[in-house]
C-alpha positions in Angstrom: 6.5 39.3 -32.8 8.2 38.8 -29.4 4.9 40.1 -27.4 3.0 37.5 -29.3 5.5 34.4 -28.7 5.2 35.1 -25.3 1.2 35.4 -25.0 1.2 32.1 -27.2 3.6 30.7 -24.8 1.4 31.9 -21.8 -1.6 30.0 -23.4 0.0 27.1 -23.8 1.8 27.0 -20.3 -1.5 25.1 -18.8 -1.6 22.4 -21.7 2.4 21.7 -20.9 2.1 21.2 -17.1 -0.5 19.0 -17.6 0.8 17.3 -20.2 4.2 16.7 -17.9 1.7 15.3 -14.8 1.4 12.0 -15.0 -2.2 10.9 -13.5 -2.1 8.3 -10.8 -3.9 5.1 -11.4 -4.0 4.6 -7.7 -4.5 7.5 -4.7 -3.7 7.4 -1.2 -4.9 10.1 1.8 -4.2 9.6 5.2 -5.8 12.2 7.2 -5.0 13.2 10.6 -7.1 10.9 12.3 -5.2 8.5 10.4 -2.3 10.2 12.2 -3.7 10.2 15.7 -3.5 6.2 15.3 -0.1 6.1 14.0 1.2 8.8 16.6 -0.3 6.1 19.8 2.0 3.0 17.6 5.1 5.6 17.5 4.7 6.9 20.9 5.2 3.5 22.1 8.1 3.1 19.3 9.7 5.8 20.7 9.4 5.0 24.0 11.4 2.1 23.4 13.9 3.9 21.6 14.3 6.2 24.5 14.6 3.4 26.9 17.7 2.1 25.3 19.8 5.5 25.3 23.9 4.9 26.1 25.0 7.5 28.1 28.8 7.5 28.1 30.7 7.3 31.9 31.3 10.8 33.7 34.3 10.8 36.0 36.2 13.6 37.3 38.0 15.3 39.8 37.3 18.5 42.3 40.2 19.1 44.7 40.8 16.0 46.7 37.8 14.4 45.3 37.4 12.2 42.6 34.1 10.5 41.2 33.1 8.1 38.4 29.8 8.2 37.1 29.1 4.5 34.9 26.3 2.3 33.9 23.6 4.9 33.3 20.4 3.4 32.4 17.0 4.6 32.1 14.4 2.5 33.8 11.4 5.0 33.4 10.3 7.3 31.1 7.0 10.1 31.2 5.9 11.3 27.8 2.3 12.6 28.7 2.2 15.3 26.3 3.1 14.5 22.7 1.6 15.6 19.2 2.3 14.7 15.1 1.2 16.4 13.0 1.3 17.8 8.8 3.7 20.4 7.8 3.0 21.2 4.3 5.0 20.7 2.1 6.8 17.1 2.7 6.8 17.3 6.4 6.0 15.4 10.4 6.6 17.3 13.4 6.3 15.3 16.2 6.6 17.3 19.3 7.1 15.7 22.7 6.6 18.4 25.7 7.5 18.6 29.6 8.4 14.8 30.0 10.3 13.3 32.3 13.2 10.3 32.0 14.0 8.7 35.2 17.5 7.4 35.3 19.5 5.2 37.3 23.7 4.6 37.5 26.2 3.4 39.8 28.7 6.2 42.0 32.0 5.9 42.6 34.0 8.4 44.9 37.1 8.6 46.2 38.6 11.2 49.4 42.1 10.6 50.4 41.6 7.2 51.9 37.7 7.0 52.1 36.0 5.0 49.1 32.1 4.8 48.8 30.3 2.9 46.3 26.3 2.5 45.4 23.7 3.4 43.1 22.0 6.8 42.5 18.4 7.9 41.2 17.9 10.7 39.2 15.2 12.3 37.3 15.4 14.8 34.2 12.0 16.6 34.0 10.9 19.2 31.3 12.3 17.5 28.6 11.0 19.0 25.7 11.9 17.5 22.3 11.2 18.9 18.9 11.2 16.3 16.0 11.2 17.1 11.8 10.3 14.3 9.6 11.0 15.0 5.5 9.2 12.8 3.1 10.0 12.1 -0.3 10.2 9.5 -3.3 13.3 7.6 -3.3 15.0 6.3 -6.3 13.1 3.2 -6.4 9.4 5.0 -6.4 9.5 4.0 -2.7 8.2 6.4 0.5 11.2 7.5 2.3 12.0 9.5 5.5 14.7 11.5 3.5 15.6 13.8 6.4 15.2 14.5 10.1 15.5 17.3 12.0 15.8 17.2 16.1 16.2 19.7 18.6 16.0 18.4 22.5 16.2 19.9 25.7 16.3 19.0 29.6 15.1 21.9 31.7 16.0 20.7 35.4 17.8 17.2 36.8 18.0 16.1 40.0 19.7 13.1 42.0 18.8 11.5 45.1 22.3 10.7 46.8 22.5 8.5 50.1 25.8 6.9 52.0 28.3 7.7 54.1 29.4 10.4 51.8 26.2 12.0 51.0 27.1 15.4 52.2 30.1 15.2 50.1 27.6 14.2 46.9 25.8 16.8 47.6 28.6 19.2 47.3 29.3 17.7 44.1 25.8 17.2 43.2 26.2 20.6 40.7 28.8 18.9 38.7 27.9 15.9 38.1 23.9 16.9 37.5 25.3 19.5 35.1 27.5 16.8 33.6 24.9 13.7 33.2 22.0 16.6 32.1 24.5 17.5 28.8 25.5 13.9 28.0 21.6 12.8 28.1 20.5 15.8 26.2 23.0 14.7 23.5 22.0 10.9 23.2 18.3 12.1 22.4 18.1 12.9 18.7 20.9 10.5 17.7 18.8 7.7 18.7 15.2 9.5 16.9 17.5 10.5 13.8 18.9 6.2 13.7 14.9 5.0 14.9 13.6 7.3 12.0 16.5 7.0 9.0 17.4 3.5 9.7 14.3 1.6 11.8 11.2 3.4 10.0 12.5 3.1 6.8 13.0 -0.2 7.4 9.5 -0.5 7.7 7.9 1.0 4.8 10.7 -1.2 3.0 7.7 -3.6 3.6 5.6 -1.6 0.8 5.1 -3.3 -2.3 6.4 -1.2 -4.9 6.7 -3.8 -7.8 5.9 -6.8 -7.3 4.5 -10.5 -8.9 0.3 -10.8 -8.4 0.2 -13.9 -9.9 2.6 -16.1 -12.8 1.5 -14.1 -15.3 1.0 -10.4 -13.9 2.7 -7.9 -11.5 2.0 -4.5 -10.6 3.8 -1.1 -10.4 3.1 0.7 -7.4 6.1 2.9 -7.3 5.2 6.8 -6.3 5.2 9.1 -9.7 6.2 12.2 -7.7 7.2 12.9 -3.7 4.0 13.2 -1.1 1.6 16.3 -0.7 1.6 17.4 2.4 -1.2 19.8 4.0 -2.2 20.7 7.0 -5.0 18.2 7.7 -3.9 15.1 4.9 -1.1 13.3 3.4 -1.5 12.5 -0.1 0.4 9.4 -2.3 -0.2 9.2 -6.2 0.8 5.8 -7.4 1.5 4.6 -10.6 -0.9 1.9 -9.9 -0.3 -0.2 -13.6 -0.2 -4.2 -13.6 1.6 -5.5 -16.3 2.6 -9.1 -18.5 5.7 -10.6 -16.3 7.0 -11.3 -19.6 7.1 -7.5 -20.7 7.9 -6.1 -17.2 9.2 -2.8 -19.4 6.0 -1.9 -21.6 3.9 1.3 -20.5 1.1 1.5 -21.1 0.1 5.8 -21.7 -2.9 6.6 -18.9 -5.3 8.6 -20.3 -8.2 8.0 -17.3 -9.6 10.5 -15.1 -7.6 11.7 -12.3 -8.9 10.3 -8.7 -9.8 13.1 -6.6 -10.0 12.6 -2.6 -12.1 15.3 -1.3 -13.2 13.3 1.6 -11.4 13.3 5.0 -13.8 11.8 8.0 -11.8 8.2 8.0 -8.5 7.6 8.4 -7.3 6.8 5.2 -8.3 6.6 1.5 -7.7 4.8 -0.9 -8.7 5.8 -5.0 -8.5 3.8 -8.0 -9.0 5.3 -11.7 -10.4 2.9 -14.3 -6.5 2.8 -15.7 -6.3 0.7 -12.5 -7.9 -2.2 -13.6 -7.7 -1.3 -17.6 -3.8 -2.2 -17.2 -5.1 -5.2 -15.2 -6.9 -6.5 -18.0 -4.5 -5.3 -20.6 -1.7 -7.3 -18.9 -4.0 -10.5 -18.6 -5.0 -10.5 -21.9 -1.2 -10.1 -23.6 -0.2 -13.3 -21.6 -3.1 -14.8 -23.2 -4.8 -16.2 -20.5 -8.5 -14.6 -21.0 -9.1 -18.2 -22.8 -11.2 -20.4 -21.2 -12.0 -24.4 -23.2 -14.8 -26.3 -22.5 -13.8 -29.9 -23.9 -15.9 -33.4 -23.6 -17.6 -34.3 -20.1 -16.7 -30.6 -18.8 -19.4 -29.2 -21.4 -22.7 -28.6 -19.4 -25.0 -31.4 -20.2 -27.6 -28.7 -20.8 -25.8 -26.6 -22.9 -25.0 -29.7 -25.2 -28.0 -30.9 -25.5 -29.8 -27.4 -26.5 -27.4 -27.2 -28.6 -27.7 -30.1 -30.8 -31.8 -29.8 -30.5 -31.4 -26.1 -32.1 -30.1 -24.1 -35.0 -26.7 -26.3 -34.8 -28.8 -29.7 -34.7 -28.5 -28.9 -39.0 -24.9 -28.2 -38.8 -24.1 -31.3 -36.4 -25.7 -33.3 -39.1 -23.6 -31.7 -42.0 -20.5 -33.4 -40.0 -19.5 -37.2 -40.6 -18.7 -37.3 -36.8 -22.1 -36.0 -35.5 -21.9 -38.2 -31.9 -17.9 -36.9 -31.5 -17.5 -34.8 -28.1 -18.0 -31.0 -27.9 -15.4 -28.6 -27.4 -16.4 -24.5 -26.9 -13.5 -22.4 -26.7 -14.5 -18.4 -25.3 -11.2 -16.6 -26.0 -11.6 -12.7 -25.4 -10.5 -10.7 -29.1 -9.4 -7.3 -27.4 -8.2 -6.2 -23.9 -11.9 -5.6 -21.7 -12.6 -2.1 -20.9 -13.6 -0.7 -17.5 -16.0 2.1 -16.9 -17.1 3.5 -13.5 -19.8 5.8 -12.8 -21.6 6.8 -9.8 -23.7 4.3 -10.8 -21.8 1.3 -10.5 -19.0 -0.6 -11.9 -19.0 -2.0 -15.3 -16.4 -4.2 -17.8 -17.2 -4.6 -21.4 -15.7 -7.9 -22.8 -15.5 -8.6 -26.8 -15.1 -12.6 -27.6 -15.1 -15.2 -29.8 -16.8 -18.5 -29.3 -15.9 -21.3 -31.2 -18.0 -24.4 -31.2 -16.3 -27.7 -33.0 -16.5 -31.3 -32.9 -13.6 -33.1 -31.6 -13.6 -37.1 -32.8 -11.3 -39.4 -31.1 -7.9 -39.2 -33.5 -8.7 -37.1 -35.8 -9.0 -32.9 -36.7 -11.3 -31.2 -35.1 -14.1 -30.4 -36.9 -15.4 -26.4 -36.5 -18.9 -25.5 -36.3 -19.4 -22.2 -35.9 -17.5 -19.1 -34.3 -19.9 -16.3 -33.0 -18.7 -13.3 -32.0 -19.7 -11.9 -28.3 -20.2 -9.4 -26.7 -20.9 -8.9 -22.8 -21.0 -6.5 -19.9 -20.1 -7.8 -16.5 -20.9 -5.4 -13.7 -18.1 -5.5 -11.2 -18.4 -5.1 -7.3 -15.0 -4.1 -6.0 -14.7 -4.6 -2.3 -11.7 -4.8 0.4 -10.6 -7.6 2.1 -7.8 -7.1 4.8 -5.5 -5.2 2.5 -6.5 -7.6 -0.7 -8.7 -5.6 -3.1 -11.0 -8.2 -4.5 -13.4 -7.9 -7.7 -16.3 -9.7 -8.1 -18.0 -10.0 -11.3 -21.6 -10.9 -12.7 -22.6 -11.4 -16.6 -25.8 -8.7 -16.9 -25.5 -8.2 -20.5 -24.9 -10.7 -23.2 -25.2 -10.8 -27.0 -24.3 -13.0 -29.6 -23.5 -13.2 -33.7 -22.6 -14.4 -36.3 -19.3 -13.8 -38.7 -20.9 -15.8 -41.2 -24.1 -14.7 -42.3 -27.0 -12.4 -41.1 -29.1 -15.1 -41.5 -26.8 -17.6 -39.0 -26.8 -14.2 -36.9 -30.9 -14.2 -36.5 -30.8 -18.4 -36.2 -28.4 -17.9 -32.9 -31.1 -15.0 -31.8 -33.1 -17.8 -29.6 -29.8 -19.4 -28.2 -28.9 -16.4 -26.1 -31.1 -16.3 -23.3 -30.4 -19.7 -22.4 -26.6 -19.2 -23.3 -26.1 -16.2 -21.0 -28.0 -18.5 -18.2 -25.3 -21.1 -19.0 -22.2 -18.5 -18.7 -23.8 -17.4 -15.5 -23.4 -20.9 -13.9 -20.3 -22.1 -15.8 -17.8 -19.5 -16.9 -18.3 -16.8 -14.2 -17.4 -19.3 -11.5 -14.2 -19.6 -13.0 -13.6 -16.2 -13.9 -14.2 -15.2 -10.4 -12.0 -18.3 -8.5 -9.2 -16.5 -11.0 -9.8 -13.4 -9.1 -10.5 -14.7 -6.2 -7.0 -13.5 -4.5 -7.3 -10.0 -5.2 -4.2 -7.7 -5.1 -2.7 -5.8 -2.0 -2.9 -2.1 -1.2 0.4 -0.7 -0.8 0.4 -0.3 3.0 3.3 -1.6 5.2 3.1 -5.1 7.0 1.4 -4.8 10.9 -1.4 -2.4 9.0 -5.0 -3.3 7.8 -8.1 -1.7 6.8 -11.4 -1.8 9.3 -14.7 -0.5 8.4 -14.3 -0.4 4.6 -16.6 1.4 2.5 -16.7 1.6 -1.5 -18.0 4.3 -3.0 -17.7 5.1 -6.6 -17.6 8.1 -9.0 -16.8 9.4 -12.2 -13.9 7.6 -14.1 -12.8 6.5 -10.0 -13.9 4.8 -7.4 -12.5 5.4 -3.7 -12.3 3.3 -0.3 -12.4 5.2 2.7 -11.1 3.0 6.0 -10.3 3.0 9.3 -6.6 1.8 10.1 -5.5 -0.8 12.5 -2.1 -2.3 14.0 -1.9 -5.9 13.4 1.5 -5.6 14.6 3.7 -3.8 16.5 6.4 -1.4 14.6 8.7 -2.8 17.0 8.1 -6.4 15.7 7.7 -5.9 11.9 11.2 -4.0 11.9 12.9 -6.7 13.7 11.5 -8.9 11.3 12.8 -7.2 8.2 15.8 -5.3 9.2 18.2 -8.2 8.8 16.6 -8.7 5.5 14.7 -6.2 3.5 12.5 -6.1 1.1 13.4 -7.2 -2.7 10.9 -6.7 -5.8 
């Protein structure tokens, strides 16, 4: 009985992981050419970081001498030979090798009754230093340098001394190079561990995680689980779900195809699974906005008039107010669907249209209400870091609720309907979607050289990355004020 509780639980034990992995509605890759770009932006980061190194005074005292060491600054700094790259699991190693920091400070020394005073050069070459980044999910959902572990060296330092004295300096030279080469070499990761804990994650502080699209929808793009790290990618599954502002806590269960990134020839990736813009939709239509009313003057001339000179013509005249205004009212009956396919991009919308008279001061008078039923194909493309949809009305059909034999009367009105729609609706349904909704990358980062490319149940969008801005300027910008959902 045991042996067989054990196979059962063995054949179940693929069913429960899966069941426990939440799928992603949005993917992220960055490859390591995507890293080659961000390692030239943090060289310079660092650089900067390096440039602005206390080192604390040195003073002492051999025999009769006595020497003070202050105002140590570094005025040059050679980091030729540097590399970041993937550690699997969660990890950056960024590596700089045999640099050099040139320094300069002001020398004090003091025999019996002699006094010199002046500035020294000095130069600390083979500095090797050995940098691990750990990356995880933070409470919030948010990227997060959790961790970071430094090792740094100097290998030799010299100092050019010149003065009255300089034979003495050079007698002390061994001290005081000892001294300055220890006090530098423990400044190093202090300043990377503050640049990387406090500085970088101010910046991806600048990642929307959730945030407000529009008044009526936001969007969850908090992490489900901490990054994947290999040795050529890094990859980010999102929870990718918009939702109604006015239930921010609702869930809606994903039950779409998983985004798989194979690809890695561009810098980054981005992959969306049709739960993506199925929550989009789903949000949109519980604030009850997938309603668009046609009333008086804004009713297409054309439209009104084939509609009087048709099937309705014989319902218009059943109505004592015959010559009272139009109003058409297209209010979607269920949340659309999304499907993607090699193919293309499609969206299935169910509707109602309601046609009624509407005379001055009194009830509207209803005509008709035909059901619809449409398929929009949908080009997604990216914009900056907006990803846009564009949509076009390719399949269009229309009944009746009454009667079969209403149903076969409105058969000749829906060619020229679906023309209408084309020019009047889908203008407006595309102005509303006009704006798009950002990628979750951080501020001073956009996307060059987009291309779409779709597959089954997900579509991806494989870029190039650029630096809009400096990470220098973005993190003065927000580390005074971070970012709040």
């Amino acid at each position: 009985m045991a042996a067989g509780s054990g196979l059962l639980f063995l054949l179940l034990l693929p069913w429960l992981v899966t069941a426990t992995h939440s799928p992603p509605g949005c993917k992220i890759r960055i490859t390591s050419k995507g890293l080659e770009l961000v390692k030239q932006e943090g060289l310079r980061f660092v650089e900067q970081e390096l440039q602005n190194i206390t080192v604390s005074d040195l003073h002492g005292k051999e025999g009769q001498f006595h020497y003070n060491i202050s105002q140590v600054k570094v005025v040059d700094l050679q980091l030729a030979f540097s590399d970041l790259h993937f550690q699997p699991q969660q990890h950056l190693v960024f590596n700089i090798n045999n640099a050099s920091i040139s320094l300069r400070f002001r020398r004090q020394l003091l025999y019996w009754f002699f006094y010199d005073i002046g500035s020294v050069n000095a130069s600390a070459d083979g500095v090797h230093i050995h940098t691990v980044l750990q990356l995880s999910k933070d409470e919030a959902g948010r990227l997060k340098i959790s961790n970071v572990t430094c090792n740094a060296s100097i290998a030799r330092m010299h100092a050019g001394f010149s003065g009255t004295l300089r034979k003495v300096y050079e007698f002390l030279s061994t001290f005081i190079v000892t001294g300055m080469r220890f006090l530098l070499s423990q400044q190093i990761c202090p300043s990377l561990e503050h640049a990387s804990l406090v500085l970088l994650n101010s910046l991806l502080d600048t990642v929307p995680v959730r945030n407000y699209v529009d008044e009526h929808i936001g969007i969850d793009y908090s992490l489900l689980r901490d990054p994947v790290v290999s040795a050529d990618t890094l990859d980010l599954d999102f929870k990718g779900m918009f939702f109604h502002r006015a239930r921010e806590d609702q869930e809606l269960e994903n039950h779409a195809v998983e985004p798989v990134i194979k690809e890695t020839e561009r810098m980054v990736y981005v992959a969306f699974s049709e739960y993506f813009f199925d929550s989009a939709m789903h949000a949109y239509f519980q604030a009850g906005v997938l309603t668009i009313e046609l009333q008086g003057e804004k009713v297409p001339k054309d439209l009104e008039v084939l509609l009087r000179a048709t099937f309705f013509g014989t319902i218009f005249m059943l109505s004592p107010a015959v010559d009272a205004p139009l109003r058409l009212v297209l209010q979607v009956s269920a949340p659309p669907r999304c499907v993607i396919k090699p193919s293309g991009t499609s969206v299935s919308v169910s509707a109602f249209l309601n046609i009624s008279l509407v005379p001055p001061e009194r009830p509207a008078v209803q005509l008709s209400s035909m059901a619809v039923e449409a398929k929009l194909s949908a080009k997604v493309f990216l914009q900056g870091k907006a990803l846009r949809v564009q949509l076009d009305l390719r399949r269009f059909r229309i009944y009746s609720k009454q009667s079969a034999l209403e149903s076969l009367a409105l058969f000749s009105l829906q060619t020229p309907l679906k023309t209408l729609l084309q020019l009047t609706i889908m203008p407006i349904i595309n102005e509303r979607t006009k704006k798009g909704v950002q990628i979750p990358l951080p501020e001073g980062m956009d996307f060059t050289r987009e291309v779409v490319t779709n597959h089954a149940g997900f579509l991806t969008v494989g870029a190039d990355l650029h630096f809009s801005k400096g990470l220098r300027e973005v993190i003065e910008k927000y580390r005074s004020a971070p970012t709040v959902p």
